[in-house]
N, CA, C and O atoms as a GROMACS GRO file, in nm:
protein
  552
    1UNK      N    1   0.085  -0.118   0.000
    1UNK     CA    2   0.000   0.000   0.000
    1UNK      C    3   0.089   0.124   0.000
    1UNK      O    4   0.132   0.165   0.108
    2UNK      N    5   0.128   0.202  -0.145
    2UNK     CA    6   0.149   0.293  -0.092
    2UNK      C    7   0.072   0.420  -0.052
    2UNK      O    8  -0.051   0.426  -0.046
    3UNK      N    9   0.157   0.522  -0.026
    3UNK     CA   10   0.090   0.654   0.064
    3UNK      C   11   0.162   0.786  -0.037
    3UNK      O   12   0.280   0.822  -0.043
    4UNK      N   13   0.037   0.839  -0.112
    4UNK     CA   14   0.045   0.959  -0.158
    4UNK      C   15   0.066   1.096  -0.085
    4UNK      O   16  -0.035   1.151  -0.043
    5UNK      N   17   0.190   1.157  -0.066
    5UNK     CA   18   0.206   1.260   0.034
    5UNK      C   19   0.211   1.399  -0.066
    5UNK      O   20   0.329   1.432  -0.079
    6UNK      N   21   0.163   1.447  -0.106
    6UNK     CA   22   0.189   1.587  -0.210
    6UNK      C   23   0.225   1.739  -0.109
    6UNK      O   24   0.244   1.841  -0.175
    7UNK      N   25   0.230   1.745  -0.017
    7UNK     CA   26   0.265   1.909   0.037
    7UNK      C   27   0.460   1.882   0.059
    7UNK      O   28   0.505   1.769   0.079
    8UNK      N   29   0.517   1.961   0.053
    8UNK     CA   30   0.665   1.934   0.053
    8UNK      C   31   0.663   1.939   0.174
    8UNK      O   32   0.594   1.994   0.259
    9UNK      N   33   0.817   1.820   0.170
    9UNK     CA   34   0.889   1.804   0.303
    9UNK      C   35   0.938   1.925   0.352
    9UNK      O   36   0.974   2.027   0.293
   10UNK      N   37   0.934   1.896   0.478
   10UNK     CA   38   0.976   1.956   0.571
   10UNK      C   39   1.137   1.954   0.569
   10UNK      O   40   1.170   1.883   0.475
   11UNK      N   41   1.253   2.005   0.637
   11UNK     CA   42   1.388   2.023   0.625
   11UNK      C   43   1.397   1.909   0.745
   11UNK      O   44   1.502   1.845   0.741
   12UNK      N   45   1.283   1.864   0.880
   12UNK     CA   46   1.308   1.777   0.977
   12UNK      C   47   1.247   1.626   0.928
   12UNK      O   48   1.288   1.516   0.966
   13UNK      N   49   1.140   1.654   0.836
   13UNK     CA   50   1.087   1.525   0.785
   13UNK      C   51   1.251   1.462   0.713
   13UNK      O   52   1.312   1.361   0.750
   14UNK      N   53   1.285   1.548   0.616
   14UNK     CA   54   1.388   1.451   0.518
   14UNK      C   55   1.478   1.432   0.587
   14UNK      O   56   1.556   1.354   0.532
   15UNK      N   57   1.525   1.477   0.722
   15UNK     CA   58   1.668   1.409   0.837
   15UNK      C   59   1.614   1.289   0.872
   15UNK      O   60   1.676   1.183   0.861
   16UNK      N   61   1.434   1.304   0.937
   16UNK     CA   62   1.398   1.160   1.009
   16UNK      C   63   1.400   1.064   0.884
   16UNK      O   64   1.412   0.945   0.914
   17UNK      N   65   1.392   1.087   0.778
   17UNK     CA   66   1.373   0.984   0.647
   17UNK      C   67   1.542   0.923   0.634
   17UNK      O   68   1.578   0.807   0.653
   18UNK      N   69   1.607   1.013   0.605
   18UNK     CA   70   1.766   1.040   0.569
   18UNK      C   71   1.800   0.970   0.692
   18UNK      O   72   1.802   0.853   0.655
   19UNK      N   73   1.826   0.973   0.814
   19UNK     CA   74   1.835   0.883   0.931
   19UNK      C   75   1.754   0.706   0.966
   19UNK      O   76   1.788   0.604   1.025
   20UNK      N   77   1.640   0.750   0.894
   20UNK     CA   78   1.582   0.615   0.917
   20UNK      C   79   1.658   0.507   0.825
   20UNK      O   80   1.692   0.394   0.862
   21UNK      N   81   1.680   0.571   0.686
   21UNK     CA   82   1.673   0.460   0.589
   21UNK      C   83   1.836   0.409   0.564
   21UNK      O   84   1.874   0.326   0.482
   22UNK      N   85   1.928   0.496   0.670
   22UNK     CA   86   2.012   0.443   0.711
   22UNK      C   87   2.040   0.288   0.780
   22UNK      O   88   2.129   0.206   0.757
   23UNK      N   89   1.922   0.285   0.877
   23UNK     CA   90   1.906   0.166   0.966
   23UNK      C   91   1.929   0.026   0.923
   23UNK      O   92   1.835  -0.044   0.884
   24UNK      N   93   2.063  -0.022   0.931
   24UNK     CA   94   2.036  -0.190   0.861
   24UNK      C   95   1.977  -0.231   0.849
   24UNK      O   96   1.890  -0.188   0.925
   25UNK      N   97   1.919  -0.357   0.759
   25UNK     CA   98   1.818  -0.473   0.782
   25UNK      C   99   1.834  -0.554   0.929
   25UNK      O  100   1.950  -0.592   0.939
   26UNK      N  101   1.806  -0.567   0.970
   26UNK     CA  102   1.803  -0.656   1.072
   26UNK      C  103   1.836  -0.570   1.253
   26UNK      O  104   1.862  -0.632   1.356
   27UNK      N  105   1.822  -0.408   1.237
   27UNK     CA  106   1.814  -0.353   1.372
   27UNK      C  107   1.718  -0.238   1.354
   27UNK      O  108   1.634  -0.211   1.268
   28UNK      N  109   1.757  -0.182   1.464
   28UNK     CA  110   1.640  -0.089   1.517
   28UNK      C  111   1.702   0.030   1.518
   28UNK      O  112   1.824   0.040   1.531
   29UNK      N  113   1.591   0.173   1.497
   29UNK     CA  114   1.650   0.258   1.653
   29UNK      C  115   1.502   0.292   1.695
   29UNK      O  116   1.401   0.264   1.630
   30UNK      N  117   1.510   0.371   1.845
   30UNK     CA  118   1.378   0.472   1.868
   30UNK      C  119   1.345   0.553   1.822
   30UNK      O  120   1.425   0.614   1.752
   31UNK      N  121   1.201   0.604   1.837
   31UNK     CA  122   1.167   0.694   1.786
   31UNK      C  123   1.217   0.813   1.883
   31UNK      O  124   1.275   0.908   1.831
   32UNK      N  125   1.200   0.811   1.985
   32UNK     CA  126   1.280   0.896   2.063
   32UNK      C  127   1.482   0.912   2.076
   32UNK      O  128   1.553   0.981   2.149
   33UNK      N  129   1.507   0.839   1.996
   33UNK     CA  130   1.672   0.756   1.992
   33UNK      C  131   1.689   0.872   1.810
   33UNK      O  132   1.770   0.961   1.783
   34UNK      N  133   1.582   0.817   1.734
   34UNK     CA  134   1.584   0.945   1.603
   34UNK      C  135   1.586   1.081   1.667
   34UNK      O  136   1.683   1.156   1.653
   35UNK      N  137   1.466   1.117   1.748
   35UNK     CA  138   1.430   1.274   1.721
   35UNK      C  139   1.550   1.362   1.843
   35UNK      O  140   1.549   1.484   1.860
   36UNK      N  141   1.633   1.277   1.906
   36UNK     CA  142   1.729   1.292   1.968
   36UNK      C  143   1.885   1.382   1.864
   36UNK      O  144   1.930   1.491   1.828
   37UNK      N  145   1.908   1.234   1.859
   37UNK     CA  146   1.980   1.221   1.724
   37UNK      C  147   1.988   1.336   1.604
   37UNK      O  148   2.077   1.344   1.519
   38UNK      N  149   1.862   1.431   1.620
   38UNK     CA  150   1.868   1.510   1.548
   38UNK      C  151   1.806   1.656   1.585
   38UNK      O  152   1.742   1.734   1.515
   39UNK      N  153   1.856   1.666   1.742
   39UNK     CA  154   1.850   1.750   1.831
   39UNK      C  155   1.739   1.777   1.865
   39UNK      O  156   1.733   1.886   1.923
   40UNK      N  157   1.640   1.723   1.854
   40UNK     CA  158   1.502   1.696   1.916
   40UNK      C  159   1.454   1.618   2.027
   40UNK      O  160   1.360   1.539   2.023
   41UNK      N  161   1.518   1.643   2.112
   41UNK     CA  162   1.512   1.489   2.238
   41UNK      C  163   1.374   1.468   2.272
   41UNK      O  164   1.322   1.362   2.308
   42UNK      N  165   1.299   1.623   2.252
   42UNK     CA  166   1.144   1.560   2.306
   42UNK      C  167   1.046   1.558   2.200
   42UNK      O  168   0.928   1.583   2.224
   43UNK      N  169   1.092   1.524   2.066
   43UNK     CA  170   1.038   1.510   1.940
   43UNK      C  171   0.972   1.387   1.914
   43UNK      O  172   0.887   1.379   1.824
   44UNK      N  173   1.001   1.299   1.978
   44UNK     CA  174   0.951   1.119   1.912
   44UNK      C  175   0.852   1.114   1.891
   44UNK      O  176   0.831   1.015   1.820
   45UNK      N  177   0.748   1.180   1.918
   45UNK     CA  178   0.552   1.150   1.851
   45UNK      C  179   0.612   1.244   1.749
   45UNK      O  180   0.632   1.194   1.639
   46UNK      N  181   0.638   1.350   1.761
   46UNK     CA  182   0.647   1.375   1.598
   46UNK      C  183   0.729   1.312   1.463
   46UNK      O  184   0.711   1.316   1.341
   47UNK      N  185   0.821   1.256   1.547
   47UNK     CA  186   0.896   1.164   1.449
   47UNK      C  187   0.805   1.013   1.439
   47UNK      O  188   0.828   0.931   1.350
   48UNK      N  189   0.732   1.000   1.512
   48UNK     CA  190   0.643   0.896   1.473
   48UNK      C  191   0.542   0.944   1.381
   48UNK      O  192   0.512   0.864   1.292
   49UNK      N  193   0.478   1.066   1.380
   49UNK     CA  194   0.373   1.104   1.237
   49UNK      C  195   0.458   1.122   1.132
   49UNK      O  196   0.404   1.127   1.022
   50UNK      N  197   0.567   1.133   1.136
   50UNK     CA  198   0.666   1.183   1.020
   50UNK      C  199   0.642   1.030   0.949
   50UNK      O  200   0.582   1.032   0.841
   51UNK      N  201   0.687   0.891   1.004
   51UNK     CA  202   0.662   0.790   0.978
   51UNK      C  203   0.581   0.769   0.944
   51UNK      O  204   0.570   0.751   0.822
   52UNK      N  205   0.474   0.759   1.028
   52UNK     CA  206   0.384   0.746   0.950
   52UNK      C  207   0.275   0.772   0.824
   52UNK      O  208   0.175   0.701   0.812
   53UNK      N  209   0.301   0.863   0.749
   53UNK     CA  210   0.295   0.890   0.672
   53UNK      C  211   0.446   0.852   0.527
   53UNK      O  212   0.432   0.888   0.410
   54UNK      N  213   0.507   0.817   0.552
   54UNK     CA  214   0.628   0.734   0.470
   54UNK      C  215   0.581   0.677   0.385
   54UNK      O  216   0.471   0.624   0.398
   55UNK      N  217   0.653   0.670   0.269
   55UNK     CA  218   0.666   0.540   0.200
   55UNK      C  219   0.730   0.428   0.232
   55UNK      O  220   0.852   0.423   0.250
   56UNK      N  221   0.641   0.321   0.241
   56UNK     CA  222   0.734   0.170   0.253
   56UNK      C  223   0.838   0.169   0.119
   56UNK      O  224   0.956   0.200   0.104
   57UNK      N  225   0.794   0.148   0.082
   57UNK     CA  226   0.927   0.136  -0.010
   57UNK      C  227   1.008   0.212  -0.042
   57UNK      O  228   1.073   0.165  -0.135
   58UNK      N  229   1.063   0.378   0.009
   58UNK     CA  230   1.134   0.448   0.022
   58UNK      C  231   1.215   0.408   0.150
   58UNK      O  232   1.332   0.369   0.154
   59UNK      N  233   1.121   0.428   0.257
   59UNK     CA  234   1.178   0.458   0.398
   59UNK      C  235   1.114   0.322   0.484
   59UNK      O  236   0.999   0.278   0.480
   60UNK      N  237   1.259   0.263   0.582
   60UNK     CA  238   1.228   0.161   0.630
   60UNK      C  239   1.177   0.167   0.744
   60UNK      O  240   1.235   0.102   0.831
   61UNK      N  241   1.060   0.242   0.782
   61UNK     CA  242   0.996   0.269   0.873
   61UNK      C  243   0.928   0.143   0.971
   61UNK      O  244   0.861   0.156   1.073
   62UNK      N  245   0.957   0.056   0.921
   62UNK     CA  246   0.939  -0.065   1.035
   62UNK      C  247   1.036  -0.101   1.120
   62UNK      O  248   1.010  -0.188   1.203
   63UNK      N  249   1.174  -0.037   1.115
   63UNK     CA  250   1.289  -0.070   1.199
   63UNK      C  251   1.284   0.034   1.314
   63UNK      O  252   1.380   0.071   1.382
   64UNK      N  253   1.171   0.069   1.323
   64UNK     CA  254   1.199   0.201   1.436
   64UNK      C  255   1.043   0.146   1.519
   64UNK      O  256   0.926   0.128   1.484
   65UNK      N  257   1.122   0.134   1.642
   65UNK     CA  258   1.020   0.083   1.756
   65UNK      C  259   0.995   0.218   1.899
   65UNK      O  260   1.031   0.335   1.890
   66UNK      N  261   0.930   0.158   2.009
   66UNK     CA  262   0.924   0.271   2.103
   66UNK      C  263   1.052   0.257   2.202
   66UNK      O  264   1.130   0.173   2.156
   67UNK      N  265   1.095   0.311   2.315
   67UNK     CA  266   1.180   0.316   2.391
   67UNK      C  267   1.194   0.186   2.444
   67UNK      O  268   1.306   0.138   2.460
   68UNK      N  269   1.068   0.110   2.481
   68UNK     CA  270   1.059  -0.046   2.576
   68UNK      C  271   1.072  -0.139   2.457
   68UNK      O  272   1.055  -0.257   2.485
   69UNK      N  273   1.104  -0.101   2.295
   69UNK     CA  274   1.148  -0.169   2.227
   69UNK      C  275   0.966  -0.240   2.156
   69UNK      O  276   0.951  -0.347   2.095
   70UNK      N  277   0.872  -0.153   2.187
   70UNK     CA  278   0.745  -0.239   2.220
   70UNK      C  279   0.687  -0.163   1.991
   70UNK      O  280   0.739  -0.077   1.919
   71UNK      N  281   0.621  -0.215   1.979
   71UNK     CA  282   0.581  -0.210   1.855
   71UNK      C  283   0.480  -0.145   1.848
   71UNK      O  284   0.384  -0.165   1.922
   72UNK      N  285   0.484  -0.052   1.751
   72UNK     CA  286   0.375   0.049   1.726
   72UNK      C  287   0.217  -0.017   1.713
   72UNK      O  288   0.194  -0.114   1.641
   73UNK      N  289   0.126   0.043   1.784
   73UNK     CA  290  -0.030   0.002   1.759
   73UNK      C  291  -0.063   0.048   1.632
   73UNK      O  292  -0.088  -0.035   1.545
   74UNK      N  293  -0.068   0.168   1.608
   74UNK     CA  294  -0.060   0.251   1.474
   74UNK      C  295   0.036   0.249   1.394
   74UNK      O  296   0.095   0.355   1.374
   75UNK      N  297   0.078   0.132   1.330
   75UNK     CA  298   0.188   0.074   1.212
   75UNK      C  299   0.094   0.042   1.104
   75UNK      O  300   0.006  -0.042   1.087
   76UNK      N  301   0.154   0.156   1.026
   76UNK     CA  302   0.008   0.202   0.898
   76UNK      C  303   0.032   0.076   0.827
   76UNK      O  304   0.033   0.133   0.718
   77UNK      N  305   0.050  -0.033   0.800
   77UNK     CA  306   0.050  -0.148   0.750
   77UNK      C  307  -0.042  -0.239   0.828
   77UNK      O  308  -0.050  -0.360   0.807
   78UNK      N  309  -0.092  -0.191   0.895
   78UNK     CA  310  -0.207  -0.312   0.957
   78UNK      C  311  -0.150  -0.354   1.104
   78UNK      O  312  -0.131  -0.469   1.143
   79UNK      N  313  -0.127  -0.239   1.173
   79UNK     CA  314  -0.096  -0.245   1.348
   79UNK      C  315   0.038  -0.287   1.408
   79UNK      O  316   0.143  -0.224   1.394
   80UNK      N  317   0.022  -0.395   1.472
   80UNK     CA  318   0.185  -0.429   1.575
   80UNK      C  319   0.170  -0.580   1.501
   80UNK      O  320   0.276  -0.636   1.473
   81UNK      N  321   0.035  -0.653   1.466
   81UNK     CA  322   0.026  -0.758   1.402
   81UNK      C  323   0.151  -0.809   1.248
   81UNK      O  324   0.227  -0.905   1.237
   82UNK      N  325   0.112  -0.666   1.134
   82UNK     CA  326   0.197  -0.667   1.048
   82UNK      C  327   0.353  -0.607   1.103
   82UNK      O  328   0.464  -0.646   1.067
   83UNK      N  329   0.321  -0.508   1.193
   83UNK     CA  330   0.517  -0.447   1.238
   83UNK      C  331   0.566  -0.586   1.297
   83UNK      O  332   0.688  -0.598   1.282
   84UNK      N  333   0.509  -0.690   1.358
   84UNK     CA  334   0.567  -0.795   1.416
   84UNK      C  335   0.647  -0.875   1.241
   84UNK      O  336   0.764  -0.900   1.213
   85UNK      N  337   0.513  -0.894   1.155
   85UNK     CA  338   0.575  -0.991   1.060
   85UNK      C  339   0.684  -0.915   0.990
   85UNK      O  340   0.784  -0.980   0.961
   86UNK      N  341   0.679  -0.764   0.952
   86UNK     CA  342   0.780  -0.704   0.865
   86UNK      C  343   0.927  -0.732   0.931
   86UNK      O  344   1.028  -0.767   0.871
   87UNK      N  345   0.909  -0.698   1.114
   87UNK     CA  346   1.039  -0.704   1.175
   87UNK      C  347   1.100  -0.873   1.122
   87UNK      O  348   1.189  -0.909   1.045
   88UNK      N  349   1.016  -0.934   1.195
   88UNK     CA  350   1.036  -1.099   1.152
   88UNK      C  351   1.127  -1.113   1.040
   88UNK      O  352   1.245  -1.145   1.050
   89UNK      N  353   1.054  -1.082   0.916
   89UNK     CA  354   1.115  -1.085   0.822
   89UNK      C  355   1.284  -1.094   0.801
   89UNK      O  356   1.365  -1.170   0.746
   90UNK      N  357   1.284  -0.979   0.874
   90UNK     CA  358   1.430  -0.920   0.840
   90UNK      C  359   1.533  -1.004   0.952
   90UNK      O  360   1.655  -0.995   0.966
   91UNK      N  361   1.429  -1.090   1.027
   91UNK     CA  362   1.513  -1.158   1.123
   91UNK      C  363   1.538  -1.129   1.282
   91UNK      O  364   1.629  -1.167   1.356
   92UNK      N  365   1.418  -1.046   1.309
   92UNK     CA  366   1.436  -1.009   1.455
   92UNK      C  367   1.330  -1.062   1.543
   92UNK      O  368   1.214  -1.057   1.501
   93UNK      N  369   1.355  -1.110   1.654
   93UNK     CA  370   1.294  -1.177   1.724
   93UNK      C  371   1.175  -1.087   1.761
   93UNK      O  372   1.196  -0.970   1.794
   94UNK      N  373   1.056  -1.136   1.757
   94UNK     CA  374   0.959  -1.006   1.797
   94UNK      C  375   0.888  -1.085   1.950
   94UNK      O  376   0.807  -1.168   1.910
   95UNK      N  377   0.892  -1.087   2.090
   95UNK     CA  378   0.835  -1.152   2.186
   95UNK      C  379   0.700  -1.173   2.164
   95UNK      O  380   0.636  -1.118   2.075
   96UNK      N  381   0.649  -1.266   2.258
   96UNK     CA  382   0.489  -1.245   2.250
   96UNK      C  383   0.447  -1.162   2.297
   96UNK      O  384   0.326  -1.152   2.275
   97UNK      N  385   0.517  -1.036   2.403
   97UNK     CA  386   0.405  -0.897   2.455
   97UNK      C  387   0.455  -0.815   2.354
   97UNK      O  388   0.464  -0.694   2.377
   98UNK      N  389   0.494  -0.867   2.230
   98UNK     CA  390   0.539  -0.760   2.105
   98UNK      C  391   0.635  -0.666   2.148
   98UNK      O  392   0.637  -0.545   2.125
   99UNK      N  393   0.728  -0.745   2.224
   99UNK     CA  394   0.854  -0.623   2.216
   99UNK      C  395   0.946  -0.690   2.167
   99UNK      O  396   0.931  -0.810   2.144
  100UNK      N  397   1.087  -0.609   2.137
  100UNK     CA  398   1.242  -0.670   2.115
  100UNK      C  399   1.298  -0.646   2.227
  100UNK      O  400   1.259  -0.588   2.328
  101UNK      N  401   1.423  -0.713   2.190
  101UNK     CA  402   1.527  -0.665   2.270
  101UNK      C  403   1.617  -0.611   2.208
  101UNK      O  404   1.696  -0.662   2.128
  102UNK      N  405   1.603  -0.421   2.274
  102UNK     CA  406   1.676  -0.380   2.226
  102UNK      C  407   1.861  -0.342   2.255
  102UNK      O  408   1.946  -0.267   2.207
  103UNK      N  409   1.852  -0.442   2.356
  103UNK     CA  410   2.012  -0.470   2.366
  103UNK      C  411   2.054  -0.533   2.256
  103UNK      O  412   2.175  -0.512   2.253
  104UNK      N  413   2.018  -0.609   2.148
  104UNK     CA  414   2.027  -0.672   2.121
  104UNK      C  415   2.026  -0.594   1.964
  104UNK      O  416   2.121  -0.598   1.886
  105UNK      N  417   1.926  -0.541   1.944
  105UNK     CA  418   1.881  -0.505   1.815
  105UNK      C  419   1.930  -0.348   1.749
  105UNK      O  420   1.957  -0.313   1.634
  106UNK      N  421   1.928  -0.267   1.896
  106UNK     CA  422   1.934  -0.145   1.903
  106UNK      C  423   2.040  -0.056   1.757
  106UNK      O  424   2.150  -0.111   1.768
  107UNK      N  425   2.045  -0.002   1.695
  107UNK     CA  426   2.173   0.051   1.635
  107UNK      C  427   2.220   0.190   1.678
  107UNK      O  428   2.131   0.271   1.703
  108UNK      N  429   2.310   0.216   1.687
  108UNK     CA  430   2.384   0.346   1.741
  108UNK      C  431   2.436   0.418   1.577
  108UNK      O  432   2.534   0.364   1.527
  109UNK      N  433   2.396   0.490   1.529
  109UNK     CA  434   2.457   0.518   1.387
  109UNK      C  435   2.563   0.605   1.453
  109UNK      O  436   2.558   0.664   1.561
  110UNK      N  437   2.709   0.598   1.320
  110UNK     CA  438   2.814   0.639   1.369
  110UNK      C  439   2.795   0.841   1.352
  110UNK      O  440   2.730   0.896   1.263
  111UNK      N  441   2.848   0.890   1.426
  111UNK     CA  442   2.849   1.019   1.405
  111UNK      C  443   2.851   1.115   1.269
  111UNK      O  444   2.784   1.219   1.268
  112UNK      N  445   2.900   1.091   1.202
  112UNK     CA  446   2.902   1.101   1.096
  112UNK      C  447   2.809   1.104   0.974
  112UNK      O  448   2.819   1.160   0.865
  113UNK      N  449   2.716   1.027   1.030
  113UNK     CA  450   2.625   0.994   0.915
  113UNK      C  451   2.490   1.068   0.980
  113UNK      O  452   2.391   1.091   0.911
  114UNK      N  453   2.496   1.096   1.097
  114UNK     CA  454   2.369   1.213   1.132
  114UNK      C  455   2.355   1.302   1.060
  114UNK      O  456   2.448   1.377   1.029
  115UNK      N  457   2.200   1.320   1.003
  115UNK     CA  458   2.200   1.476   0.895
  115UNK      C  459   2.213   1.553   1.011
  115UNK      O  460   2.221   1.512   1.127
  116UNK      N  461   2.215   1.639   0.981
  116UNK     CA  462   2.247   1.823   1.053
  116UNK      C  463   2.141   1.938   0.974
  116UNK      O  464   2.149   1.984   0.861
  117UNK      N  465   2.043   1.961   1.081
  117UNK     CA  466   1.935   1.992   1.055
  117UNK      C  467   1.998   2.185   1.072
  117UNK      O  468   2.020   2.229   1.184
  118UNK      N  469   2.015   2.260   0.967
  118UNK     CA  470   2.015   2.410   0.945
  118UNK      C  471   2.001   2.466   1.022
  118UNK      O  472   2.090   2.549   1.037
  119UNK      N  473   1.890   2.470   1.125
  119UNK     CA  474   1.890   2.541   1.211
  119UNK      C  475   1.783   2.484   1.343
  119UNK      O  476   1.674   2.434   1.317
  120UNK      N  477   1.829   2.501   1.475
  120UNK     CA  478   1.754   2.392   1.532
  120UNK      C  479   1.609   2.532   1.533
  120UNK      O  480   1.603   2.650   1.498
  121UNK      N  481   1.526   2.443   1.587
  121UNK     CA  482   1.378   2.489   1.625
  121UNK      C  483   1.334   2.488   1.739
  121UNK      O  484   1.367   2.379   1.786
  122UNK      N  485   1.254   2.567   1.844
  122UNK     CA  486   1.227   2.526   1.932
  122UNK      C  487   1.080   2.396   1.926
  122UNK      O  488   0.983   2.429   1.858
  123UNK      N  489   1.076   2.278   1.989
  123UNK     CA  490   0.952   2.205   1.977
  123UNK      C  491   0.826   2.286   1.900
  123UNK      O  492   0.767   2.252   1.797
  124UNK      N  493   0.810   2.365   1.956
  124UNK     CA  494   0.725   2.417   1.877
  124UNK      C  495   0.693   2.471   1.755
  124UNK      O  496   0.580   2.482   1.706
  125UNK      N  497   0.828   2.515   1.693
  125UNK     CA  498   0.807   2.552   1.582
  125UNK      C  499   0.829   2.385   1.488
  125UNK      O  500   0.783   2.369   1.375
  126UNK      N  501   0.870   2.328   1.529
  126UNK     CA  502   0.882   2.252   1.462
  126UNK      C  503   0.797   2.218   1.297
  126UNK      O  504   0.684   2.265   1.308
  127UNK      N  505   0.815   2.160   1.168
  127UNK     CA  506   0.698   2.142   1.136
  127UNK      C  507   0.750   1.979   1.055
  127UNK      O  508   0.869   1.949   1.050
  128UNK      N  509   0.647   1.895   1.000
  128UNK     CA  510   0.674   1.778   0.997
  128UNK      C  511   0.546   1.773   0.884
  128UNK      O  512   0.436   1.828   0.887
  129UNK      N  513   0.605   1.688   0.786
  129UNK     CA  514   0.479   1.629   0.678
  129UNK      C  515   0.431   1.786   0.684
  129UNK      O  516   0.333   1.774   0.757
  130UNK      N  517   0.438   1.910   0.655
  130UNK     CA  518   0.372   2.005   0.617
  130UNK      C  519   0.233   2.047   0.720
  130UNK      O  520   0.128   2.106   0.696
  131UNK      N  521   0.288   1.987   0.842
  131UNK     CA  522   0.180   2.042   0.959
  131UNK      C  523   0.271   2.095   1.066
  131UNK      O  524   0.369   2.030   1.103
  132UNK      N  525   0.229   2.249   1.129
  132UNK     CA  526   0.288   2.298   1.200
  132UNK      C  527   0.246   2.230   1.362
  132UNK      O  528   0.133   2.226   1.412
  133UNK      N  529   0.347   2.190   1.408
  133UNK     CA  530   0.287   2.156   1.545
  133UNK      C  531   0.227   2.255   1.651
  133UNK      O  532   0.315   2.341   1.648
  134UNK      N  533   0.173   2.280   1.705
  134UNK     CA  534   0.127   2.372   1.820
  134UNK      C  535   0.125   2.316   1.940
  134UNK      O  536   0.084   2.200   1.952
  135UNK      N  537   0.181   2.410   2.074
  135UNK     CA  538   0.174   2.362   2.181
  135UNK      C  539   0.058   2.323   2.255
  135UNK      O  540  -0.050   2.369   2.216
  136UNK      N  541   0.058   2.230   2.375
  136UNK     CA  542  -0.076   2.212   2.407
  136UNK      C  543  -0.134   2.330   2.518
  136UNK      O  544  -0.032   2.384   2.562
  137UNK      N  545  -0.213   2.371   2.560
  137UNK     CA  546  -0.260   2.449   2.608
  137UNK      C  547  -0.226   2.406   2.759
  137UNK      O  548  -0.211   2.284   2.767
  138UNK      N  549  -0.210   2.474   2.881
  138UNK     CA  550  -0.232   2.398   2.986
  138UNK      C  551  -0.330   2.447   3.073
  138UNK      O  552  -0.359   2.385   3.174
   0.00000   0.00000   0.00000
């Protein structure tokens, strides 16, 4: 299934893409471990809509799990059911409470290969897939 995206990327969408599709076959990183990585430490739901909206066959958006290593409910391929078989695939053990181990799986990309995002943003300005985030009210 793919996913028709027409509003242009964002300068933080194409790092989380450019970073993801780095990820070997056969490991992981977080979604909070990405939006880190690219000076966003409290970014990971937004780097998870960034995903989600991806192309599978561009971007290997099934190698990126949550912090407890636990598998997305909302894995636009048909839940944690299909993120279990895609991980499988590639050879990673998926448990029965649908997590990994990410001692095991985790990847650390080398320094070097991090994009370097122009200019950082505060959370809020952030924008992703062509939607500006807004803070929540308190």
């Amino acid at each position: 299934m793919k996913k028709v995206v027409s509003h242009p990327q964002s300068e933080f969408t194409q790092a989380v893409y450019q970073l993801v599709k780095l990820i070997p076959y056969g490991r992981v990183m977080t979604y909070g471990q990405v939006a880190t990585l690219l000076g966003h430490p409290r970014a990971a739901q937004q780097v998870g809509w960034v995903l989600h909206w991806a192309d599978y066959d561009q971007v290997p958006y099934q190698r990126v799990v949550n912090r407890f290593g636990s598998l997305a409910d909302g894995y636009t391929r048909g839940g944690r059911e299909a993120h279990r078989v895609d991980l499988e695939l590639e050879g990673i053990q998926v448990r029965d409470d649908m997590t990994i181990n990410l001692d095991q799986y985790l990847w650390h990309p080398p320094t070097q290969l991090i994009p370097k995002l122009k200019r950082q943003k505060r959370l809020e300005e952030l924008e992703f897939s062509g939607i500006m985030v807004r803070p929540r009210s308190r």
